[in-house]
Structures are given as C-alpha cells and as structure tokens.
C-alpha positions, 0 to 999 in steps of 0.5 A: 909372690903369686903363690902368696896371693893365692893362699891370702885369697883362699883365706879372705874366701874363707874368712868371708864365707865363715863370717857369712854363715855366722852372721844370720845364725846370730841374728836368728838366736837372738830374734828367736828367744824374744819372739818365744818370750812373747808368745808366752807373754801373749798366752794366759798361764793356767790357774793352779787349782787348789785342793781342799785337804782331805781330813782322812776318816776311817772306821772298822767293826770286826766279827767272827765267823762259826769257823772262828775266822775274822772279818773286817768291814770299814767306812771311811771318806777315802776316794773309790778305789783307794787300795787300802792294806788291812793287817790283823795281829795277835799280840800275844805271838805277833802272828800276822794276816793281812789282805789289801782291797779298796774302797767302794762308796766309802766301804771296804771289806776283808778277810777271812782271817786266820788259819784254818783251825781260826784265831784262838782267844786273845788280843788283837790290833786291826790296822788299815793303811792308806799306801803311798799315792805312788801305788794308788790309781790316777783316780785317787792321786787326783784328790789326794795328791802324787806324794798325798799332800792333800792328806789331813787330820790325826791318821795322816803321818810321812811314809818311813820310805819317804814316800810322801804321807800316808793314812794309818788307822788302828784298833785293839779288840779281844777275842773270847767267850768271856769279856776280859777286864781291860783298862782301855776301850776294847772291842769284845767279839764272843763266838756265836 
C-alpha cells in the first residue's frame, strides 16, 4: 500500500504541476488578443489613396533616313520612364524590327529600323506597347497601378498573360517614291 501512495502522489504532483503551466497560458491567450484588438482599435487606419485613371495617349510620326532605315518618334502622357517596346512590321513578309525605350518627358525615340540595305517600298504597321506593369520601375507601378488598373481609354486592353492591362498603340504607313491609292488614312513617307 505504500507503493500505491507513492505512485497517487507522484500523479497528483503531476496533475497540479500540468494544471499550473496551463492555466496562466490561458489567461495570456486570452488577454492577449484583446489587448492587440484595442491597439488596433486605438490607431487610425491609413486612407486609401485614390488614383485618378490615366487615359493612355500615344502619338508616332516615322521617317526615313538617306540609308532608307526607319525612325520612329512619339509623344504621349506615359510617366517618365515608362519602357515601352516599339515594334516595326512589313506586311508584305511579316518581317519584324523591334526596339524597347522609355519615355522621357512625354517623348520616346527608336530605331534605326531595318536592315542594312534598308526597308524596300511597301506597307507597314508601327506598333508601341506599354508592357505589363510587373516590368515597369516603381516609379511608373505608382501612377498606373501593380497589374496597371489605373489604366483607361481605347489603348488599354488585358495582357494575353493575364498579366494585368497593358496599352496598345498601332499604325499603318507606306513606304515609296510614289503615293499608293489607299482606302484607308495612311501615312506616306517618300525618300529624300
């Protein structure tokens, strides 16, 4: 029967010093999340700042050096240091250039285009793209969001990578001595 005392003893030693390391833990998880809700209660959350959209704007005017290479300049309402991707194609033979640059107080320049014996005469499309914002500086993820959400207006369309919105500037122009008869608004640019 000693024996016995012995081991209810042990347990009841046990049993209260189990009881007495659970008991201030739950008083302390309990206490805890309360005090933490009225610290938050107690700080004033931060405003959210509203964005106004930005209603992309993108212009180009193209022109032929004397070695019959293209250059392309634009204006547009882009943030500095937007990287834009200017893409020149034939369409005749779906040959493509393409260059990326950034804007710089609402200017962009790129090119030369074509290859060394330069573009022959034909039609062409001039292509700017405003790439997702996730390639974009910080600088530019400000003012048109991280998935371009602030983006607006007819340029403005969804990344095919799902990628958020992106912007989307095209133009056709023809290349020649002589004007072309065309149905459609087309630049003309004739060698020098």
């Amino acid at each position: 029967m000693g024996k016995t005392l012995g081991y209810v003893g042990v347990a009841l030693v046990g049993a209260l010093l189990l009881s007495g390391c659970s008991g201030p833990e739950e008083e302390v998880s309990q206490t805890q999340p309360n005090s933490v809700a009225e610290e938050r209660a107690s700080e004033p959350e931060p405003p959210t700042q509203q964005v106004e959209p930005l209603e992309v704007v993108i212009s180009t005017s193209a022109s032929l050096r004397p070695d019959r290479r293209l250059m392309v300049e634009g204006d547009t309402n882009l943030p500095d240091n937007a990287q834009v991707q200017v893409i020149i194609e034939r369409e005749l033979s779906r040959v493509r250039w393409q260059a990326r640059t950034r804007v710089m107080d609402g200017k962009f320049e790129a090119g030369p285009f074509g290859s060394g014996s330069g573009l022959p005469d034909g039609g062409y499309w001039v292509t700017v793209q405003l790439g997702e914002a996730a390639v974009q500086p910080e600088s530019v993820q400000e003012r048109i969001g991280g998935e371009g959400e602030y983006l607006a207006g007819e340029l403005v369309s969804q990344s095919r990578h799902g990628l958020g919105q992106i912007a989307t500037y095209s133009r056709r122009f023809l290349i020649g001595n002589e004007p072309r008869r065309t149905r459609d608004q087309v630049e003309v640019i004739e060698d020098n």
